[in-house]
C-alpha positions as a printed Julia matrix, in Angstrom:
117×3 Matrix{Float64}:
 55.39   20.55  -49.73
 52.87   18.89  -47.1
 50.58   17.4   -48.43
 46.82   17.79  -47.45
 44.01   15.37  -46.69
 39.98   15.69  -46.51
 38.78   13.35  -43.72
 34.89   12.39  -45.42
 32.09   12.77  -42.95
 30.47    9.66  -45.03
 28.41    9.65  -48.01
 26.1    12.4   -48.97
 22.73   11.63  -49.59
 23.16   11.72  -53.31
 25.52    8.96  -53.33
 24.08    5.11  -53.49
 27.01    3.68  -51.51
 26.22    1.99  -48.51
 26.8     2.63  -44.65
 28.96   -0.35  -44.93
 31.27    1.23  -47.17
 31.5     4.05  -45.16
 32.61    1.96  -42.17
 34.87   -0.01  -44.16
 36.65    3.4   -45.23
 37.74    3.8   -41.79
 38.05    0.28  -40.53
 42.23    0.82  -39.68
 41.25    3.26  -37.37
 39.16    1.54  -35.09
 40.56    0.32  -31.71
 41.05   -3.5   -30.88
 39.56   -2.86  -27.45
 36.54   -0.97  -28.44
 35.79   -3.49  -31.25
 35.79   -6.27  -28.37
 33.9    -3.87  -25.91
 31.05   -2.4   -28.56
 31.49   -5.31  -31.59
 29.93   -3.55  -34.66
 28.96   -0.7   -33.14
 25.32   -1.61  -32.1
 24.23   -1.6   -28.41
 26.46    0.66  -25.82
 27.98   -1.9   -23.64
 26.74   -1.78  -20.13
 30.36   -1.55  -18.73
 33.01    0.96  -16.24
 36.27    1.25  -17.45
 39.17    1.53  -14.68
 42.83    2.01  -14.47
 44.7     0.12  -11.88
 47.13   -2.83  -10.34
 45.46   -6.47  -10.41
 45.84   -8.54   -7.1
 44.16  -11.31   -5.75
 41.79  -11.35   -2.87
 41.46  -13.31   -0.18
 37.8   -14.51   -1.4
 37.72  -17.45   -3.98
 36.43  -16.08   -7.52
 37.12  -12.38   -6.52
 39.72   -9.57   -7.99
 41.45   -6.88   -6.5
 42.08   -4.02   -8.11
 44.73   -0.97   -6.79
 43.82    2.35   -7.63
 46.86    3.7    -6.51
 50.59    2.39   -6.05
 50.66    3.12   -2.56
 48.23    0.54   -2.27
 45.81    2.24   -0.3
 42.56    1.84   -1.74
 41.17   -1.25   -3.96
 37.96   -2.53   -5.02
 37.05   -6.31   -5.29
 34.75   -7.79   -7.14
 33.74  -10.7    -8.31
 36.3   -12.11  -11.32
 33.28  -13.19  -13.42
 32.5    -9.33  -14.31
 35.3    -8.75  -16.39
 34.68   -8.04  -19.86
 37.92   -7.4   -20.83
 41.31   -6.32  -19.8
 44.21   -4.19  -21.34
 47.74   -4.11  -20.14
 49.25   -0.91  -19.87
 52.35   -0.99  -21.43
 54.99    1.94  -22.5
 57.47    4.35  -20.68
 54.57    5.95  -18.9
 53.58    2.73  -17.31
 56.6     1.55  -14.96
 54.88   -0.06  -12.31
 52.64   -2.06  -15.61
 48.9    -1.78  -14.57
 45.29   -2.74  -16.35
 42.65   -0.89  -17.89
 39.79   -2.75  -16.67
 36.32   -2.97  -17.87
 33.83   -4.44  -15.63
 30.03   -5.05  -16.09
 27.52   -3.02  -14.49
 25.79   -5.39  -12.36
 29.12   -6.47  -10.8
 29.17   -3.6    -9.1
 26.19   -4.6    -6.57
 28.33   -7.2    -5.04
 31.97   -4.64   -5.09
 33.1    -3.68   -1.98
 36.02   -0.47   -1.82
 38.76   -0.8     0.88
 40.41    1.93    2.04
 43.85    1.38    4.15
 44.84    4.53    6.42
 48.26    5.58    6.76
């Protein structure tokens, strides 16, 4: 016989526990990389998230970063704007790749290359 399982939506209003214990309740189920993104949960980091194949750039202090694996579009930016990485690992991830998150403001110094074929 399966068994069954309530998932709590956190203590009702009745109950004296604490938000803490709440959070504590389902602390297996966070995710590494949103822990190092968001910490404890306060402020929503100021980030963009990207998939895509790391090279380097021609510029000192920059990144490349494939979108696709023909290699014909990238964005640089500036290496300093990285607030953290993720490689993709798995069957589904052959040719390897990053998840990529990069802070907002780098984006006013990114430039986007495009290659035609």
């Amino acid at each position: 016989m399966a068994e069954s399982s309530e998932i709590s939506k956190g203590p009702s209003s009745s109950e004296s526990s604490s938000k803490q214990k709440t959070s504590d309740k389902f602390k297996d189920w966070y995710d590494d990389w949103i822990v190092k993104l968001a910490g404890d949960g306060g402020e929503l980091p100021s980030v963009t998230g990207m998939f895509g194949y790391i090279g380097q750039s021609p510029e000192p202090g920059r990144l490349r970063l494939y979108v696709d694996p023909h290699l014909l579009q990238c964005i640089e930016f500036d290496s300093e704007h990285v607030v953290h990485r993720l490689a993709a690992t798995g069957e589904g991830s052959a040719l390897g790749g990053s998840f990529l998150w990069i802070s907002n403001e780098g984006w006013s110094t990114a430039t986007t290359l495009w290659r035609q074929i």
